[in-house]
N, C-alpha and C positions, 0 to 999 in steps of 0.2 A: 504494500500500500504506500502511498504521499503520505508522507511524516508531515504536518502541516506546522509550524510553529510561527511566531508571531514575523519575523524578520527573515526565515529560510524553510524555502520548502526542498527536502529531499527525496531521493527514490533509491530502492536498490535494485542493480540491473546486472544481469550478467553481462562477461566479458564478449559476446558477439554483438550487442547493439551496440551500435557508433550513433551518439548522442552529438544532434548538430546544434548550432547555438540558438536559428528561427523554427523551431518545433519541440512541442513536447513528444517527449519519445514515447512513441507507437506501441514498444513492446510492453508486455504485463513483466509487474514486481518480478522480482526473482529474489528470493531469501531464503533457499537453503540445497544444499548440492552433498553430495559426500567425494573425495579423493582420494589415493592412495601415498604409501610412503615413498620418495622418492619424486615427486610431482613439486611443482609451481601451481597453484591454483588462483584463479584469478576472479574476481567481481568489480561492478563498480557503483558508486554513487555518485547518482544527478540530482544537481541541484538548480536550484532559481530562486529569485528574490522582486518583489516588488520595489525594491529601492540600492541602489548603490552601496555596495559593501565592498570594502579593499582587508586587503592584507589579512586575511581569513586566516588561521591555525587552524590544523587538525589534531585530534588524540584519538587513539585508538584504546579503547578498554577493551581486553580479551587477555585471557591466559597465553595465549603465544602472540602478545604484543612486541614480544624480541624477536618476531620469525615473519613480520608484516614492514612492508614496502610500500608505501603510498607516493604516489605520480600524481601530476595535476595533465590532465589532459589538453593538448593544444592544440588551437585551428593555426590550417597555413592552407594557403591557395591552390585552386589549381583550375588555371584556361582550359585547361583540354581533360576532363575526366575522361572521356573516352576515346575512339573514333567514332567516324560519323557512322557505321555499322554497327551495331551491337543488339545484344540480347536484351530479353526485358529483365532479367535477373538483375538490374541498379539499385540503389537507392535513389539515385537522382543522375542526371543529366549534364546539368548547370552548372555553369563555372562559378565558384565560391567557394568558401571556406572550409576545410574538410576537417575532423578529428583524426589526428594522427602523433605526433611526436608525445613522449611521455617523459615529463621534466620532473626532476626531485624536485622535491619543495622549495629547496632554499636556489633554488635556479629560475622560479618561476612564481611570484607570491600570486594566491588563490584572490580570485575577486569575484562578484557576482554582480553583474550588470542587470540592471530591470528588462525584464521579461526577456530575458535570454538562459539558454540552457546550456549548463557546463556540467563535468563528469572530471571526477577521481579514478583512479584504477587502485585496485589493492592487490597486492601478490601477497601471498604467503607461499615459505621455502616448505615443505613439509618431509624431513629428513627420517631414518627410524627411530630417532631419540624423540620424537613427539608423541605423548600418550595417545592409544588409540580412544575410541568415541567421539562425541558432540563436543566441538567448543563453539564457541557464540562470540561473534565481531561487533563489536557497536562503536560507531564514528562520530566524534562532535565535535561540532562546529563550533570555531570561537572568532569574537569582534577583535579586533585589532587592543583594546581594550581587559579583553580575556572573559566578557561575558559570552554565555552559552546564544548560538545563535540559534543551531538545530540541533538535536540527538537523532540518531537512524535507529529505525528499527535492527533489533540484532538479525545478523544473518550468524546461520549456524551449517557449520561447515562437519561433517562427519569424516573422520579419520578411518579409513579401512589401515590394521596394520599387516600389511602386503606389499612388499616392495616391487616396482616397477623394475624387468628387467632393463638389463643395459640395453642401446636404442645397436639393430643390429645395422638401418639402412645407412649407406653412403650418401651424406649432405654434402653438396659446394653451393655458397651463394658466393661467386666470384671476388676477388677481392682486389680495390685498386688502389694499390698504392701511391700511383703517382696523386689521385685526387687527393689523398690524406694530407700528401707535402705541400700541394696548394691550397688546400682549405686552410692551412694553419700555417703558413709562409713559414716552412723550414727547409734547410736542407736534407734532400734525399739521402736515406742512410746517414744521417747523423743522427748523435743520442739523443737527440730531441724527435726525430722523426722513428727513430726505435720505440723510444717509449711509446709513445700515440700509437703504432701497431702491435704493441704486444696489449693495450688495451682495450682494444678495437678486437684483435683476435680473440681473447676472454670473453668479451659480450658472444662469438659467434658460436664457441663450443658451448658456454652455458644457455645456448639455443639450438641445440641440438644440431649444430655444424661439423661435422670431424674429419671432412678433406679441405685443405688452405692449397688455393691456386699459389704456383710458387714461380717465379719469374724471372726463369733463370737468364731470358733477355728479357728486353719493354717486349711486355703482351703484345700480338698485330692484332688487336679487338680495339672495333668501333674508330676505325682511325681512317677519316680518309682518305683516298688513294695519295698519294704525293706526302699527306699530311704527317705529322709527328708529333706524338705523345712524350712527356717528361720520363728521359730515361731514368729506368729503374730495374736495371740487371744486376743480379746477384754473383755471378761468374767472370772472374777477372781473364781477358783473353789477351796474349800479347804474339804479335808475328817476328818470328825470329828472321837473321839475319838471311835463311835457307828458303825464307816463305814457310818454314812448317809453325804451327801452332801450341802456345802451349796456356794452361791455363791453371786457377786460381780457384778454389771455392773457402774463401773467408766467410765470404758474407753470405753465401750457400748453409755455410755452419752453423751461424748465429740464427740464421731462418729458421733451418731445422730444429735448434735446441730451445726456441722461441717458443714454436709451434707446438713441439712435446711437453714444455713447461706448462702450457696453459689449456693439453689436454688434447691436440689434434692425433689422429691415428692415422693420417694416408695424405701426401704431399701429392698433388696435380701439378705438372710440367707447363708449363706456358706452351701454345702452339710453337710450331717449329719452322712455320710456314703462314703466310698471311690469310684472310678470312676472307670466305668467300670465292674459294677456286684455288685456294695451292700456288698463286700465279711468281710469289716474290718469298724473298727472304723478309723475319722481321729483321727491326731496325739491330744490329750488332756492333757493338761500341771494341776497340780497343788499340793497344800499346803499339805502333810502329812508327817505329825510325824515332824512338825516343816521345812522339808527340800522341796523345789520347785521339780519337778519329773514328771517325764511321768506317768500319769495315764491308757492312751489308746491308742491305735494305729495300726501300722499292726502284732501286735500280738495279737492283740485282735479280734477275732470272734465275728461278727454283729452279732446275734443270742445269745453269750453269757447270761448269768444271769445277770454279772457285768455289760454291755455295756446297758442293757435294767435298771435294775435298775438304772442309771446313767440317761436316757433319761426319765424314768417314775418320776423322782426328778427333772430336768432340766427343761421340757419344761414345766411343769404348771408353776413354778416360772419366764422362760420368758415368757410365756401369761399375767403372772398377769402386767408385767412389763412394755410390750405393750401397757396394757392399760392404767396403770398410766401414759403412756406418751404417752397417743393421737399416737400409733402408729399400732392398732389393723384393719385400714381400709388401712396402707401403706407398710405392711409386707407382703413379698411373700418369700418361702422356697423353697428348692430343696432337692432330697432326694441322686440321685448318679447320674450323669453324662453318658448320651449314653447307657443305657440298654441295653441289646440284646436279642433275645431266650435265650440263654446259659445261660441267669442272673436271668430268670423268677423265680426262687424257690428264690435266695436272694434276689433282689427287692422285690420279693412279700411281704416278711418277714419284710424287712426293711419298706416297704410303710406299714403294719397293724401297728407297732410302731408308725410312724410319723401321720399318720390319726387317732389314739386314743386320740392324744391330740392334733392337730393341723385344723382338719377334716372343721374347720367354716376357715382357710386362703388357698389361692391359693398356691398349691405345682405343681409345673412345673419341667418338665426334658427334653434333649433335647431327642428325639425319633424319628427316619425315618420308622418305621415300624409302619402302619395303624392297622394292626393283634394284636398286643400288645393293642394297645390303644381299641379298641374293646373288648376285654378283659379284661379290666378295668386296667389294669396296672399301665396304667401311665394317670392320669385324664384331667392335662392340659401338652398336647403333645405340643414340639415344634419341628417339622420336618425342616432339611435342605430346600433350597430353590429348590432342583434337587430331591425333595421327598415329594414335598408339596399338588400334585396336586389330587394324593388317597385321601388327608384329606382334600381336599376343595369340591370336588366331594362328600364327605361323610358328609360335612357342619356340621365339627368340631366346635364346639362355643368356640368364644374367641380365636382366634389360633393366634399362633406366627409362626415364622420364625426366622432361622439361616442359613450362614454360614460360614464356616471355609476352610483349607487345601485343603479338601477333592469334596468342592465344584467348582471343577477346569473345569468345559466342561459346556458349554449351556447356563450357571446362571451367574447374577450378583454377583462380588468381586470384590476384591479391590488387587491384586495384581500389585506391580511395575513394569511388565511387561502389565498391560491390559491397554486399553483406557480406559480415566477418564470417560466416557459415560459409559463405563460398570461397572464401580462404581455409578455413579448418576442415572441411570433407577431403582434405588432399590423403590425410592420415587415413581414413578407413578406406578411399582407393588403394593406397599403396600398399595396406594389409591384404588386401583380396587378391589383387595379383600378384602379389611375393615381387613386390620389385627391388633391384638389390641396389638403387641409386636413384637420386634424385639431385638434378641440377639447375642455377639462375644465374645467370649474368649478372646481374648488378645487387649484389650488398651495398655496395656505397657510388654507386658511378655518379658523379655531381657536375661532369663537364655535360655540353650541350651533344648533340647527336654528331658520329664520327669524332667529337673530341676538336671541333673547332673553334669552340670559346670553351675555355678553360677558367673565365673567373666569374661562375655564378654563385649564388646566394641559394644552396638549396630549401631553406625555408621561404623565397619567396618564387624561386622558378621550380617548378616540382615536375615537368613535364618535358626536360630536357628540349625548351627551349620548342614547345610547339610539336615533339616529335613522337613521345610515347605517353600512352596515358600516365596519368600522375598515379606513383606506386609502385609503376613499372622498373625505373632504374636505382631506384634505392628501398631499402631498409631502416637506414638509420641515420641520422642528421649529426653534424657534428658541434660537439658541443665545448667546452671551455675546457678540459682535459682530455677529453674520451667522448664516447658516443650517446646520444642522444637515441634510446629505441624506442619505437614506434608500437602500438596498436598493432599491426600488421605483423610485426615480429615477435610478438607473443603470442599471438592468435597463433599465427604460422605453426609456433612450437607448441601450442596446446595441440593443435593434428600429431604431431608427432609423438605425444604422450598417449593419444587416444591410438596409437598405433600398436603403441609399446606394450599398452592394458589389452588390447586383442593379445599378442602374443604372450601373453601371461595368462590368458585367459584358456590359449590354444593349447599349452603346456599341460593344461588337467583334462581338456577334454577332446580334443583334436580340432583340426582346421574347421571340416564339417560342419562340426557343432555352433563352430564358434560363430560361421555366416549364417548359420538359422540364427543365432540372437542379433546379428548384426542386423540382420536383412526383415526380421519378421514382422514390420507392418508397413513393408514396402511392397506396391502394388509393380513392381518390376523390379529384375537385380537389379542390385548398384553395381554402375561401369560408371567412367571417365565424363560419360554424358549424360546418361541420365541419372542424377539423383534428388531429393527433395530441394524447392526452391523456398525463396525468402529468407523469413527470418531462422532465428536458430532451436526453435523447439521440437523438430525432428533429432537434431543432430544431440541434443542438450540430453533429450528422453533417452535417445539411443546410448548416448553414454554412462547413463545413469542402470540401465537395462542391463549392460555390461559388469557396470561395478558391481550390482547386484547379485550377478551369476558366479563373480568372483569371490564375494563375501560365502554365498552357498557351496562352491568347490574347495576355499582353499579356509571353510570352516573348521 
């Protein structure tokens, strides 16, 4: 119910309604859920007020007040929610102010504007040291003053003591480092630019991330043609005086022992070859004749002498390198980004290269076309999620998923404009078809489309500059230390939790079982397309249906 109190009216809402600031939100109260150990659980509270109130406090009273995370929820723009083709699965349309970024408190002080509607988020960490049963949240509101503005009704949160297994899918949400150096004007690879990604990377495993794209040149993604992105190579290359090569991995090391530090399990290769056809080398920086220089790039034909000699000296040297560092069973490569027919003679050419020396580690691309991968193309295809369903019918082994921009009708994303629901159904796809990976381009891309303006403002350009719907190129915003997470990226990981609780589920009673409680008041399976639309009380019930079956098995 609306808490009504004399100066603040609150509500408690679960974390799938995205609360706008000109409407009261649509969904009914939501005040009590159960979780299991090992989970984030997440609600929220909206509020509004009849008169102007700044600098709001919150308190939380509940027994696990030491294990509660409260966020102020922020609007930021966005021109282009969509394209102009889209499905009716929105919330809206229109360009305006969307809920997204989620600021600690002391980053963002709480206000409440007349007749406008704003929302809190609350996480709680729920680890197996939290007693099991009912504990009870209740949030109040204070004046700048320290008077009571509002009290919320208690939400009670039920504790299953049953821990989530480990998450077993392969996550990349790609990661750009060169945007990091520019949002925060440092130098690349210096200790200032180190620390900002070892915090950056933290937010990504504690969202259930555990492959870090790794860069061993500047990425050739989104760059274009002639264009150049802020190098950010890890691999020191230097040409000797014979023309042979020899090379460096410093900064390779610190990557890797970053990575492991803060929990990553599988290091991705930066492509080796540019996107969209195989056609050039990426840009390649290095030592000759004494002076630092572009060695390679988009002058340089994939095919060349020089660009294969270069890669027939490179990658046995990283193989061997791999294995002196225990990293030969956690590496996976890519060779060029999105193939097409039109690219079949340069891929091809460029995959004989990359498979003469790399042929025993997983090389993956993303690929929507079944015909290629039959063709031996592309070995580990990973097909968009509105293209997946040719490759599951063909019982591709090992198969991934993506998507991006382009996956805008039918399919699960994460667009500022869609229900949180059609961002979190991605977790109970990914259980029903055992996929063993899931990948996104942009965790943080904050330059404009191809990476031709480099110095935007992603809280006020959200849509890369007119190019992809807002949502589409980031996750998370940057903020005065570290990152600034979003809505989006806890939704996201709440799919991935509701993944993890199928396979825990799956554990006591088999697969089988488990899609009859998944599936049973669905008037068609769930695939990639069809599944319930709107809000989240399909997805909210099914979860709950779950936990339940898990309290009765692992009684």
């Amino acid at each position: 119910m609306i808490n009504n109190q004399a100066q603040l009216q609150t509500m408690l809402l679960s974390s799938l309604t995205k609360v706008f600031a000109d409407e009261r939100p649509i969904d009914a109260p939501f005040s009590s859920a159960c979780a299991l150990w090992g989970e984030t659980y997440s609600f929220q509270v909206a509020y509004t007020s009849d008169s102007l109130l700044k600098n709001i406090s919150i308190d939380v009273n509940s027994s696990l007040a030491d294990r509660v995370l409260i966020r102020s929820v922020g609007l930021v723009p966005s021109e282009m929610p969509c394209f102009h083709i889209h499905d009716d699965d929105v919330l809206r349309t229109a360009p305006g102010l969307y809920p997204d970024p989620l600021y600690d408190l002391d980053q963002q002080a709480i206000s409440s504007i007349p007749d406008q509607w704003r929302s809190i988020w609350v996480s709680i960490e729920l680890d197996s040291s939290v007693p099991a049963g009912t504990h009870l949240f209740q949030i109040t509101f204070r004046s700048d003053e320290g008077n009571v503005l509002a009290l919320t009704d208690a939400f009670e949160l039920n504790v299953i003591p049953v821990l989530l297994p480990p998450q077993q899918l392969i996550h990349t949400e790609w990661f750009h480092v060169d945007c990091i150096a520019t949002q925060y004007g440092v130098e690349i690879f210096s200790e200032a630019h180190w620390g900002l990604l070892e915090r950056y990377a933290d937010s990504m495993v504690k969202h259930g991330m555990n492959m870090l794209l790794t860069p061993l040149f500047t990425p050739p993604l989104d760059t274009a043609i002639g264009g150049e992105r802020p190098t950010v190579q890890l691999v020191d290359v230097a040409v000797e005086a014979d023309g042979t090569y020899t090379f460096g991995f410093v900064r390779l090391t610190r990557w890797v022992e970053m990575g492991r530090k803060v929990g990553f399990k599988y290091f991705e290769f930066s492509h080796l070859f540019t996107q969209w056809g195989a056609k050039h080398a990426p840009k390649v920086m290095g030592l000759k004749q004494g002076k630092e220089q572009q060695l390679f790039g988009w002058e340089t034909d994939a095919s060349s002498e020089d660009y294969i000699s270069f890669l027939d000296q490179f990658l046995p040297r990283l193989k061997q390198y791999l294995n002196d560092h225990g990293l030969d069973q956690q590496s996976w490569f890519h060779i060029s980004d999105e193939p097409d027919r039109e690219h079949m003679e340069s891929y091809r050419a460029a995959s004989y290269m990359i498979h003469k020396h790399l042929s025993d580690y997983p090389i993956m691309d993303a690929l929507s076309d079944l015909g290629l991968y039959k063709e031996g193309l592309v070995k580990r295809p990973i097909p968009g999620n509105n293209h997946i369903e040719p490759f599951l019918e063909h019982q591709v082994p090992d198969l991934w998923t993506y998507y991006c921009c382009a996956q805008g009708e039918q399919v699960s994303n994460r667009f500022f404009n869609m229900p949180s629901a059609r961002n979190r159904v991605i977790g109970f796809q990914l259980y029903k078809f055992g996929l063993q990976g899931f990948l996104h381009w942009g965790y943080n891309f904050w330059y404009s489309q191809n990476s031709v303006h480099q110095q935007l403002d992603p809280y006020r350009t959200t849509d890369a500059m007119h190019a992809f719907p807002s949502g589409d190129a980031y996750l998370v915003y940057p903020g005065k230390e570290g990152p600034i997470e979003s809505i989006r990226l806890e939704v996201l990981y709440e799919g991935l939790q509701d993944m993890r609780a199928l396979q825990l589920l799956e554990q006591k009673i088999g697969k089988e079982q488990t899609l009859v409680i998944l599936e049973e008041s669905l008037a068609e399976p769930l695939t990639f397309t069809e599944y319930p639309r709107g809000g989240g009380d399909w997805l909210l019930a099914t979860r709950d249906r779950i936990n339940q079956a898990i309290i009765r098995h692992y009684a």
